[in-house]
KETI-343369 format. One record per atom (N, C-alpha, C): residue number from 0; residue in one letter; atom name; x, y, z. Coordinates in Angstrom, 1 decimal, padded with zeros to 4 digits. Each point is the difference from the previous one (the first is absolute). Layout:
BEGIN
<node num="NUM" residu="a" atome="CA" px="X" py="Y" pz="Z"/>
...
// end
This chain:
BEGIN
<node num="0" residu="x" atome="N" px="-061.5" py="-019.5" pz="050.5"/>
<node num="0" residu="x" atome="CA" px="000.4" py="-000.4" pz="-001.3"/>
<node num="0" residu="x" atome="C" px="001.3" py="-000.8" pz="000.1"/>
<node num="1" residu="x" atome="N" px="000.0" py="-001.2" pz="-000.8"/>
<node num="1" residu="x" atome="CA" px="001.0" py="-001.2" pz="000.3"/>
<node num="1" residu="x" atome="C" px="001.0" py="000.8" pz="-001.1"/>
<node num="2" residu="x" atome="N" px="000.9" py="-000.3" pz="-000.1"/>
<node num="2" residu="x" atome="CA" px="000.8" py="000.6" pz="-001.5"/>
<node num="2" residu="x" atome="C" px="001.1" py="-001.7" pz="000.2"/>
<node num="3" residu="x" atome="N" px="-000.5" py="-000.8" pz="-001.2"/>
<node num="3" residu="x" atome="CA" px="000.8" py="-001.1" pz="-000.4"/>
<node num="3" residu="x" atome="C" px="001.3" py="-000.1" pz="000.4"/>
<node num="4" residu="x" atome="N" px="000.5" py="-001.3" pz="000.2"/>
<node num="4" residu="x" atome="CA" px="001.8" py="000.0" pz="000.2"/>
<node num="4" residu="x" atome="C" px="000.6" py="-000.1" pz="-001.7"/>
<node num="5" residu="x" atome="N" px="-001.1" py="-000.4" pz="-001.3"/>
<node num="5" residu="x" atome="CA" px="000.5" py="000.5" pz="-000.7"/>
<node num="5" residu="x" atome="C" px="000.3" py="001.4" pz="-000.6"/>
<node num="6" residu="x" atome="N" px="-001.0" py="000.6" pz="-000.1"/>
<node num="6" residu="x" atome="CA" px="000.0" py="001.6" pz="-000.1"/>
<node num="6" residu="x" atome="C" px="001.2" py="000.6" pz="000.7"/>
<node num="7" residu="x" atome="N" px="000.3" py="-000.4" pz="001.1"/>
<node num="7" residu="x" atome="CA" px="000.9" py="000.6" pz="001.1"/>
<node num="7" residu="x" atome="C" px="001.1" py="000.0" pz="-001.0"/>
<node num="8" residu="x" atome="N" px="000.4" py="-001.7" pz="-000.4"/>
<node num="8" residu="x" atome="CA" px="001.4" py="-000.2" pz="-000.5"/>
<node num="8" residu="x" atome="C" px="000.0" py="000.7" pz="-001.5"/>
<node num="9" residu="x" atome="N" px="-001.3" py="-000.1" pz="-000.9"/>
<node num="9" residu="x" atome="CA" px="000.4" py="000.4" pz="-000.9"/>
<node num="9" residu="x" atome="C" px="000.7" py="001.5" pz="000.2"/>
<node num="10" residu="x" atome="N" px="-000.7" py="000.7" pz="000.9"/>
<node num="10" residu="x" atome="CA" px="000.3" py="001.3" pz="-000.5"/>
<node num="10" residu="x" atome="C" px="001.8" py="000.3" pz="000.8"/>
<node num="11" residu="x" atome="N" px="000.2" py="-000.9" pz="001.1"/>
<node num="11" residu="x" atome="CA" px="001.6" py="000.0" pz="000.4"/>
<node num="11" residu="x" atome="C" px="000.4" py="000.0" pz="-001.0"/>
<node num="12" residu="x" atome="N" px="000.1" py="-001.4" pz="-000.8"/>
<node num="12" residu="x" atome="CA" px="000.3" py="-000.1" pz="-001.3"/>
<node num="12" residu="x" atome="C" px="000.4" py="001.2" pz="-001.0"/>
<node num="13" residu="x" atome="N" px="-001.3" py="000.5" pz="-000.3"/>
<node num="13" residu="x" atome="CA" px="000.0" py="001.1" pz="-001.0"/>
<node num="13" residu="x" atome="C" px="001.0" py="001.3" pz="000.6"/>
<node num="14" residu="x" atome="N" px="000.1" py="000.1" pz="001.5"/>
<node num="14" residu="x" atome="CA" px="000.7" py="000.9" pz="000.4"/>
<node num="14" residu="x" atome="C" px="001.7" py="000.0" pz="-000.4"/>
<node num="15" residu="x" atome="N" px="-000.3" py="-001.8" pz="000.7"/>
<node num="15" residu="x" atome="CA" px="001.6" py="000.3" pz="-000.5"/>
<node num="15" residu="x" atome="C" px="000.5" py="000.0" pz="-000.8"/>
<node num="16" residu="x" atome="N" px="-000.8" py="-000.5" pz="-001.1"/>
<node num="16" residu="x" atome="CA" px="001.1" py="000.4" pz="-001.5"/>
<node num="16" residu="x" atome="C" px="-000.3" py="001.0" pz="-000.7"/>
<node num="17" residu="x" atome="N" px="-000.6" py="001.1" pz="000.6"/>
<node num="17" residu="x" atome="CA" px="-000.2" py="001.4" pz="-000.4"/>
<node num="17" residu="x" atome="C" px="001.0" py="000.7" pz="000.8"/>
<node num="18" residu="x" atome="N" px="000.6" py="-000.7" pz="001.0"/>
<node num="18" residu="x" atome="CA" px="001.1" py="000.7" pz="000.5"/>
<node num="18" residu="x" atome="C" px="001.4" py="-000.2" pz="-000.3"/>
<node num="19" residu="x" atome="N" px="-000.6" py="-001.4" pz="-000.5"/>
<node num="19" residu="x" atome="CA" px="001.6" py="-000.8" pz="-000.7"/>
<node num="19" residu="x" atome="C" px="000.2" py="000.6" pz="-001.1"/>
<node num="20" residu="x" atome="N" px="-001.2" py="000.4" pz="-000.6"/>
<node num="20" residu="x" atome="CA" px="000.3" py="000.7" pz="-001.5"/>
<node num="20" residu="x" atome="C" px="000.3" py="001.0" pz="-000.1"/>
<node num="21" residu="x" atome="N" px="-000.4" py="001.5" pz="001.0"/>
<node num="21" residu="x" atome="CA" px="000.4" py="000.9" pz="000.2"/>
<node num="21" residu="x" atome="C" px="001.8" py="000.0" pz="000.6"/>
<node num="22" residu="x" atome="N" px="000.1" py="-000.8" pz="000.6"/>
<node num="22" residu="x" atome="CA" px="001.5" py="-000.1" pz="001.0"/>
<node num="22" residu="x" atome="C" px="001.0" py="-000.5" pz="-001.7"/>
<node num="23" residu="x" atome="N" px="-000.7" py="-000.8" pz="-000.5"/>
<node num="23" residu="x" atome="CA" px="000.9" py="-000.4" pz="-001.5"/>
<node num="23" residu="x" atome="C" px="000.0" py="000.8" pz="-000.8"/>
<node num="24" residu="x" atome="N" px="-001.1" py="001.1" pz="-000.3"/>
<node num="24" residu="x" atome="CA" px="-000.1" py="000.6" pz="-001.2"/>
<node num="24" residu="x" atome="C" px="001.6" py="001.8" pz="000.5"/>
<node num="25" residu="x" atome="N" px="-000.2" py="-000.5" pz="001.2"/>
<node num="25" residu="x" atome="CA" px="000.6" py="001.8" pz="000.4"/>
<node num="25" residu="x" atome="C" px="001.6" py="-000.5" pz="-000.5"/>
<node num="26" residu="x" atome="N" px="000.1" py="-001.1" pz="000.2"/>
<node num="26" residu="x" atome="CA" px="001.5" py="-000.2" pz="000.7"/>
<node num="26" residu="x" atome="C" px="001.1" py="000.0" pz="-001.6"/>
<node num="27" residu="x" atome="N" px="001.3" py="-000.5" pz="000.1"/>
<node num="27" residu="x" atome="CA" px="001.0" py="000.4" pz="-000.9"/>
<node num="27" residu="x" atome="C" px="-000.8" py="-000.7" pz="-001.3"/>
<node num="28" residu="x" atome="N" px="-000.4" py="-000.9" pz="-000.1"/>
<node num="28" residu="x" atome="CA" px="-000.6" py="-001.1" pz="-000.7"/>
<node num="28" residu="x" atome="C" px="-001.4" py="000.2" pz="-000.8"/>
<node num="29" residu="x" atome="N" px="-000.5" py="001.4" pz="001.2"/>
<node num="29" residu="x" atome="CA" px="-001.4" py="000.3" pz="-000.8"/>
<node num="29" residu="x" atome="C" px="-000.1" py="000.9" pz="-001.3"/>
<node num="30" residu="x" atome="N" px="-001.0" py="000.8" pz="000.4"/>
<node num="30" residu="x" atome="CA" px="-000.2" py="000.8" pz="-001.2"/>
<node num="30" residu="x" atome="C" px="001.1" py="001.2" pz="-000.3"/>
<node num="31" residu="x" atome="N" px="000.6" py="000.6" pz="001.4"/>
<node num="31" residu="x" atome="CA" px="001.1" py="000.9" pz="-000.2"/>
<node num="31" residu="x" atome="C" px="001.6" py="-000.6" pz="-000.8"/>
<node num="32" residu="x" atome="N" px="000.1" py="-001.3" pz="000.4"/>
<node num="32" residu="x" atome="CA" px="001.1" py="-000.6" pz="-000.5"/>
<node num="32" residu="x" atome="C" px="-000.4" py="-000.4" pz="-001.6"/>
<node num="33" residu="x" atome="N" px="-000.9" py="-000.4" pz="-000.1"/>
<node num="33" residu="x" atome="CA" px="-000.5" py="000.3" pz="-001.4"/>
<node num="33" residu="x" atome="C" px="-000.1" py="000.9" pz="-000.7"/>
<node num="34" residu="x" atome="N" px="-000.4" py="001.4" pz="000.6"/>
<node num="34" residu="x" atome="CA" px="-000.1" py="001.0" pz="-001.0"/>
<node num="34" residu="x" atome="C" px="001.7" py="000.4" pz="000.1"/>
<node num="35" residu="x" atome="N" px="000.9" py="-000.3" pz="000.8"/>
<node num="35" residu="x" atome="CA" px="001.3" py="000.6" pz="000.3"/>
<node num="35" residu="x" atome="C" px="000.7" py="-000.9" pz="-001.3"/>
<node num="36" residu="x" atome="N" px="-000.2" py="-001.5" pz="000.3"/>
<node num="36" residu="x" atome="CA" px="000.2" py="-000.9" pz="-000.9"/>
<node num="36" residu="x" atome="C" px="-000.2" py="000.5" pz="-002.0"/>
<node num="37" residu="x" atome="N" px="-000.8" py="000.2" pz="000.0"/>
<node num="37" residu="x" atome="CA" px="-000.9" py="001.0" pz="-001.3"/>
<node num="37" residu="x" atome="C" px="001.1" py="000.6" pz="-000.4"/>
<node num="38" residu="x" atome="N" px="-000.3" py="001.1" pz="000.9"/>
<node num="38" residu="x" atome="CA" px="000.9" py="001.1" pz="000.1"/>
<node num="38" residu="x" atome="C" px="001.6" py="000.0" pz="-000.9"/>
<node num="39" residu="x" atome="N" px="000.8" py="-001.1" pz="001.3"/>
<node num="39" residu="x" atome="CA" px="001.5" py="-000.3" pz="-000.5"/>
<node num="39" residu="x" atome="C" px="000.0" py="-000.4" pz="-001.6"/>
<node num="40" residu="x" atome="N" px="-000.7" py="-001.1" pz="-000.3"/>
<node num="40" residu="x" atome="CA" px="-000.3" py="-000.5" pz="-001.0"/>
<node num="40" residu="x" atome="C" px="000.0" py="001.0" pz="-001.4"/>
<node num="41" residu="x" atome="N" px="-001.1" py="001.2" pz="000.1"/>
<node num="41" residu="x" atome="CA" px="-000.1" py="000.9" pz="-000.6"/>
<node num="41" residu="x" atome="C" px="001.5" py="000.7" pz="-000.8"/>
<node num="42" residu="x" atome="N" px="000.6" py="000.6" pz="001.6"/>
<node num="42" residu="x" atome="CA" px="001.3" py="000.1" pz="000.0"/>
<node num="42" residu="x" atome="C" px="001.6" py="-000.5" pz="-001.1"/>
<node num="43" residu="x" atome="N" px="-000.4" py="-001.5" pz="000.7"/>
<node num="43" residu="x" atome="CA" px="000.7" py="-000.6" pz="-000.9"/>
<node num="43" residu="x" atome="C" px="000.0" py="000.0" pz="-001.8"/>
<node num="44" residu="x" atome="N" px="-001.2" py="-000.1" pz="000.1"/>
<node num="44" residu="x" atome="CA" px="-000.7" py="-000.5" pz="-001.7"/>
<node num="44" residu="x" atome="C" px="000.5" py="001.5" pz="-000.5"/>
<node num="45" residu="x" atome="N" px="-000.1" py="001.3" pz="000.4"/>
<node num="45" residu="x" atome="CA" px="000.3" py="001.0" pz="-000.6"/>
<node num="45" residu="x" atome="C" px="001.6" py="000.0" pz="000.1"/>
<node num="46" residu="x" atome="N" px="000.7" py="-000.7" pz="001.0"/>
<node num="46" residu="x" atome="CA" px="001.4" py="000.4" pz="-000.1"/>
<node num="46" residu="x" atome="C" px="000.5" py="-001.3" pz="-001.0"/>
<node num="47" residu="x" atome="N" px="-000.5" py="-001.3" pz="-000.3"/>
<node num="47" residu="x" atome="CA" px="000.1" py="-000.6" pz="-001.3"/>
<node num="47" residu="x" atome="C" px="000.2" py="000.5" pz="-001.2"/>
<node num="48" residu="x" atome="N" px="-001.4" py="001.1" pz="-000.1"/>
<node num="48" residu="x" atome="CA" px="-000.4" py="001.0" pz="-001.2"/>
<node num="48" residu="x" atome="C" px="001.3" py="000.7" pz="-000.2"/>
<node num="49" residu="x" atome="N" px="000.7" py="000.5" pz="000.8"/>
<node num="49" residu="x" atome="CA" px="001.0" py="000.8" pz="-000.2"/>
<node num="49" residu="x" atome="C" px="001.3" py="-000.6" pz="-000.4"/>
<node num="50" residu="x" atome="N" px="000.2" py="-001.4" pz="001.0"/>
<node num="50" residu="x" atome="CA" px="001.0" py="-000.5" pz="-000.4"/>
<node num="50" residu="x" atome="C" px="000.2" py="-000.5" pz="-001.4"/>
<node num="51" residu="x" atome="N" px="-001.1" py="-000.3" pz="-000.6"/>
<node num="51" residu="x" atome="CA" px="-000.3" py="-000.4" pz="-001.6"/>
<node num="51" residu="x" atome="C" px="000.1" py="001.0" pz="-000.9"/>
<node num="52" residu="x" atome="N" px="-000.6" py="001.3" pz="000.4"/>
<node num="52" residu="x" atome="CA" px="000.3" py="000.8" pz="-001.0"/>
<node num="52" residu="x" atome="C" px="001.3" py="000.3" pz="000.1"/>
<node num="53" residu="x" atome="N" px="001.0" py="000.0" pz="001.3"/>
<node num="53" residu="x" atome="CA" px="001.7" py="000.7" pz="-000.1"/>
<node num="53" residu="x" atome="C" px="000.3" py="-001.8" pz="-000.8"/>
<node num="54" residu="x" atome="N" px="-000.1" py="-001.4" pz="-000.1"/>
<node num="54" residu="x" atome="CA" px="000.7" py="-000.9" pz="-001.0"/>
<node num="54" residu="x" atome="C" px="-000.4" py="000.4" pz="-001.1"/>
<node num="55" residu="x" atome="N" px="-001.4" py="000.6" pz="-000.4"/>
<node num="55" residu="x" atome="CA" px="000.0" py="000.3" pz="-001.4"/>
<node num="55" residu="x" atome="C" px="000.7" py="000.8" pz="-000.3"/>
<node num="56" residu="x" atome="N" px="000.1" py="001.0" pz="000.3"/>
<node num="56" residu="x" atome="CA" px="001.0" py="001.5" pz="-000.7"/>
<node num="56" residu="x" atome="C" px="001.7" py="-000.5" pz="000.5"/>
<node num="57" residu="x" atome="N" px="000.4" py="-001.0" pz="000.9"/>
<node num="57" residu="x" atome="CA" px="000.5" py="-000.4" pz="-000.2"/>
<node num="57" residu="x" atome="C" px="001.0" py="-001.3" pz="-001.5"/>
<node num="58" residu="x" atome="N" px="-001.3" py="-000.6" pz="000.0"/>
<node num="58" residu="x" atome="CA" px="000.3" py="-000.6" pz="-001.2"/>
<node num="58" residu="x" atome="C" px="000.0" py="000.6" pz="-001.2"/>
<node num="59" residu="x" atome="N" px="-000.8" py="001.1" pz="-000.2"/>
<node num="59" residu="x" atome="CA" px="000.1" py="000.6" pz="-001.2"/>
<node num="59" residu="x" atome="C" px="001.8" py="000.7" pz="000.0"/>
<node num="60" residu="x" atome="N" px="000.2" py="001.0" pz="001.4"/>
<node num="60" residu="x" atome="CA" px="000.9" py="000.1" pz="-000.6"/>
<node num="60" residu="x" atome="C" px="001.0" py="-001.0" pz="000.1"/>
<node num="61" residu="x" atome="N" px="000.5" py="-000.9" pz="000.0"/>
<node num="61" residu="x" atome="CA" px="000.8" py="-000.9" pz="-000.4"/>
<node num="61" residu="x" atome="C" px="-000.3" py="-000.4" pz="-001.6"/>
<node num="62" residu="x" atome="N" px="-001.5" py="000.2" pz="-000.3"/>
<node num="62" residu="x" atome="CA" px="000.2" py="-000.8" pz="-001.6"/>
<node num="62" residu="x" atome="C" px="000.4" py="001.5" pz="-000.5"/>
<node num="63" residu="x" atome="N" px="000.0" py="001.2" pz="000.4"/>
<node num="63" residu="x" atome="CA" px="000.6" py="001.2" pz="-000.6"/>
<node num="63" residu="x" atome="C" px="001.1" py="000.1" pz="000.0"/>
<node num="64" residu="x" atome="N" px="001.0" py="-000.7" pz="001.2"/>
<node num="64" residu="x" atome="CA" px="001.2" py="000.0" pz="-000.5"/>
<node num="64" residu="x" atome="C" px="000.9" py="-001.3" pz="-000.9"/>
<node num="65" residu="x" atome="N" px="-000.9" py="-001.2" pz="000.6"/>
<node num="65" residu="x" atome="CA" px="000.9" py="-000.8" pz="-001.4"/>
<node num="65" residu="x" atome="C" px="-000.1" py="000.3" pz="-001.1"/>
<node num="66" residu="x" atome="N" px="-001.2" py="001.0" pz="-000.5"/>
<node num="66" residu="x" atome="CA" px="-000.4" py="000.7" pz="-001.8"/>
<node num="66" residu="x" atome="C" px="001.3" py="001.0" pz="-000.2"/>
<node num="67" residu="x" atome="N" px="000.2" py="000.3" pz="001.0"/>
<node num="67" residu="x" atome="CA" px="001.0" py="001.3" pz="-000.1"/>
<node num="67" residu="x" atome="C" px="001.6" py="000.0" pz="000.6"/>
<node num="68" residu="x" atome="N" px="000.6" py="-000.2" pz="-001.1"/>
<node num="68" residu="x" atome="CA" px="001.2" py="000.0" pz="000.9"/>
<node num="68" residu="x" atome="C" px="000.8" py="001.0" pz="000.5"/>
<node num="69" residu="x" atome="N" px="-000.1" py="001.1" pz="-000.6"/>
<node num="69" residu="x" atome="CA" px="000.4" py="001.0" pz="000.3"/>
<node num="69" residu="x" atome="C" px="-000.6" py="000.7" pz="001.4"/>
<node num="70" residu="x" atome="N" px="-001.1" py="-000.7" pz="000.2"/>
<node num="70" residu="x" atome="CA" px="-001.0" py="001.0" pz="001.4"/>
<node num="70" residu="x" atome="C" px="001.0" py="-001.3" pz="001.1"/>
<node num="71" residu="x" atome="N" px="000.0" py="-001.1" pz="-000.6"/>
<node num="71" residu="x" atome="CA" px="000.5" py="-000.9" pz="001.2"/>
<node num="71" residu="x" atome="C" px="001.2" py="000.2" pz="000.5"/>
<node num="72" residu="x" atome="N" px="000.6" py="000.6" pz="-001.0"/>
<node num="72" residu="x" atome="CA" px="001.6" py="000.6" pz="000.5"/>
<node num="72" residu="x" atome="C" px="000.3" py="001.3" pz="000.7"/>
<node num="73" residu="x" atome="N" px="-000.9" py="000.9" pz="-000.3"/>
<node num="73" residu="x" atome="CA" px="-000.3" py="001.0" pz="000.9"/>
<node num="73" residu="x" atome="C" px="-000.6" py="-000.5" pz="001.4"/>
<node num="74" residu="x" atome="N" px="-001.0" py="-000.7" pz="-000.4"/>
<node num="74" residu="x" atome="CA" px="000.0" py="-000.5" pz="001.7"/>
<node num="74" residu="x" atome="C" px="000.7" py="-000.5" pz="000.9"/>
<node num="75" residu="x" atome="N" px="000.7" py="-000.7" pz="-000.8"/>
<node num="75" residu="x" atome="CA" px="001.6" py="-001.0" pz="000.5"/>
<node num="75" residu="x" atome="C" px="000.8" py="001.2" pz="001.0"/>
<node num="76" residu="x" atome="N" px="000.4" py="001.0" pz="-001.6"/>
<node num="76" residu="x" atome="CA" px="000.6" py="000.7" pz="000.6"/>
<node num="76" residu="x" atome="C" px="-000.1" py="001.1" pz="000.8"/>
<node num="77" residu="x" atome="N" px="-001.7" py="000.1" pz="000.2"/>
<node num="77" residu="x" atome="CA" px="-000.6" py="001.0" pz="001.2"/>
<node num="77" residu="x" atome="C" px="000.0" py="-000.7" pz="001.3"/>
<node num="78" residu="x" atome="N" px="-000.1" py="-001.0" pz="-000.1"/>
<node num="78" residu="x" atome="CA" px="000.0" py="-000.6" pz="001.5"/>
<node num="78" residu="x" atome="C" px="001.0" py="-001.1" pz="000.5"/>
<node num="79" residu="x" atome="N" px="001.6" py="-000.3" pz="-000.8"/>
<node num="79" residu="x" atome="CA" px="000.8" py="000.2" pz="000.5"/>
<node num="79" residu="x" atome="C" px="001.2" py="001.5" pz="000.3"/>
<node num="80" residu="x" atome="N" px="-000.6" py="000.8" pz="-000.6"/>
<node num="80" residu="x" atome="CA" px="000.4" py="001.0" pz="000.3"/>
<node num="80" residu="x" atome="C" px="001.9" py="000.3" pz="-001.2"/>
<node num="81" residu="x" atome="N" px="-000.6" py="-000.5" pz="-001.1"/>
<node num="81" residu="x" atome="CA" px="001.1" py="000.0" pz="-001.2"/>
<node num="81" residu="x" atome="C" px="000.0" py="000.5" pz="-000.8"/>
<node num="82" residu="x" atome="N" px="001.6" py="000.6" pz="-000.3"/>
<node num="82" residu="x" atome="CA" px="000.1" py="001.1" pz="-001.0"/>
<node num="82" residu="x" atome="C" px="000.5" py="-000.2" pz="-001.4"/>
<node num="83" residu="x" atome="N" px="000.1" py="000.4" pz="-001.1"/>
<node num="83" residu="x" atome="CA" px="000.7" py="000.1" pz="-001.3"/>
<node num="83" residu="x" atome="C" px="001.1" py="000.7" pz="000.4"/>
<node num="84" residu="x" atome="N" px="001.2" py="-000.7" pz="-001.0"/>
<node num="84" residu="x" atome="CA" px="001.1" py="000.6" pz="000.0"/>
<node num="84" residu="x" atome="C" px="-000.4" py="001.6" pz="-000.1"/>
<node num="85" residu="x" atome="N" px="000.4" py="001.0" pz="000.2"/>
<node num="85" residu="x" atome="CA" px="-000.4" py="001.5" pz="-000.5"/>
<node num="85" residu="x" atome="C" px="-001.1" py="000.5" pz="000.6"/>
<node num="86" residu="x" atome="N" px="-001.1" py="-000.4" pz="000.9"/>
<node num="86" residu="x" atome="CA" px="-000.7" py="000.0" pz="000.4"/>
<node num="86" residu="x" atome="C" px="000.2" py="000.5" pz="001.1"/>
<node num="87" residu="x" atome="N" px="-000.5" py="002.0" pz="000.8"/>
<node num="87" residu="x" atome="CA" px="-000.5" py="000.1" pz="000.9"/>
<node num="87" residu="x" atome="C" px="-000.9" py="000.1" pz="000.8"/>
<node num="88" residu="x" atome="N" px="000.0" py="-000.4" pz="001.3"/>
<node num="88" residu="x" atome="CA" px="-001.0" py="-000.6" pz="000.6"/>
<node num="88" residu="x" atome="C" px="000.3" py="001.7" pz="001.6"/>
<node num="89" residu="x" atome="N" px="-001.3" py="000.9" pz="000.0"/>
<node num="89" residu="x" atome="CA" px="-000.4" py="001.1" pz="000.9"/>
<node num="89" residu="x" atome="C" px="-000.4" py="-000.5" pz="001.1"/>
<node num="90" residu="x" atome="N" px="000.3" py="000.1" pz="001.2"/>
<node num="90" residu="x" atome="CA" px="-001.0" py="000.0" pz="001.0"/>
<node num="90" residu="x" atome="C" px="-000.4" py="001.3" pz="000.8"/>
<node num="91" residu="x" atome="N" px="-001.4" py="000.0" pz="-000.1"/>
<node num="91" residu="x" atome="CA" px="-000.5" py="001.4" pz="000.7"/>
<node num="91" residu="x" atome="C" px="-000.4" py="-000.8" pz="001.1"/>
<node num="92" residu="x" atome="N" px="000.0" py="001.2" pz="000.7"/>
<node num="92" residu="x" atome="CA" px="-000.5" py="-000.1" pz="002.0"/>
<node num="92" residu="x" atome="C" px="-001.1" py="001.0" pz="-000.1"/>
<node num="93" residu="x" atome="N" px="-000.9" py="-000.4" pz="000.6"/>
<node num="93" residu="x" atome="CA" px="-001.4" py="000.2" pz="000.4"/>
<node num="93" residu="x" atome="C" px="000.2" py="001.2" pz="000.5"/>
<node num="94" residu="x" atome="N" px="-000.8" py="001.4" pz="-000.5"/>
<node num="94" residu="x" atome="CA" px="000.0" py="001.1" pz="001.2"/>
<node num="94" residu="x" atome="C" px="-000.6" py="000.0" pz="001.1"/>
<node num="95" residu="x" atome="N" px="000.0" py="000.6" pz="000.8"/>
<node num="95" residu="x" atome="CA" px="-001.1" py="000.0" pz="001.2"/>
<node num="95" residu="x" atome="C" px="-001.0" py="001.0" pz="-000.3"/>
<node num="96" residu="x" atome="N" px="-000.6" py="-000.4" pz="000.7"/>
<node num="96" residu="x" atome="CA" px="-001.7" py="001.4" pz="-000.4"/>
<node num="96" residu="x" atome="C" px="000.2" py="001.0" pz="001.1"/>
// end
């Protein structure tokens, strides 16, 4: 039985890009770098989600304090650490357990 010199080639052919495919599909670029790819992506998009929701509650409170001036002055003066004339200010220390 003769077996063609084309037959021969095609099927080298078909060999090697079943092997080319397999050797490309494994590697950083295949299907695992893509699902890893996915993956990060995923990641990201949810830590977006979060960073949007901390500028919204962020923005709200800022429009809560330009409505209020009295909360804005308390904050002023909670987080520079400032007193009213007459005003004492306690500091407790943490017990141990």
């Amino acid at each position: 039985m003769k077996v063609s010199l084309w037959k021969v080639g095609f099927g080298a052919l078909f060999l090697a890009c079943v092997g080319y495919g397999f050797v490309e599909l494994r590697g950083a670029d295949g299907v695992s770098g893509l699902v890893e790819k996915r993956r990060e992506v995923r990641e990201l998009e949810q830590e977006n989600q979060q960073l949007h929701k901390l500028i919204e509650a962020q923005k709200a409170r800022i429009e809560r304090l330009r409505g209020n001036p009295e909360e804005q002055e308390l904050e002023i003066r909670k987080r520079l650490k400032l007193m009213k004339q007459g005003e004492k200010s306690f500091i407790l220390q943490e017990q141990k357990k």
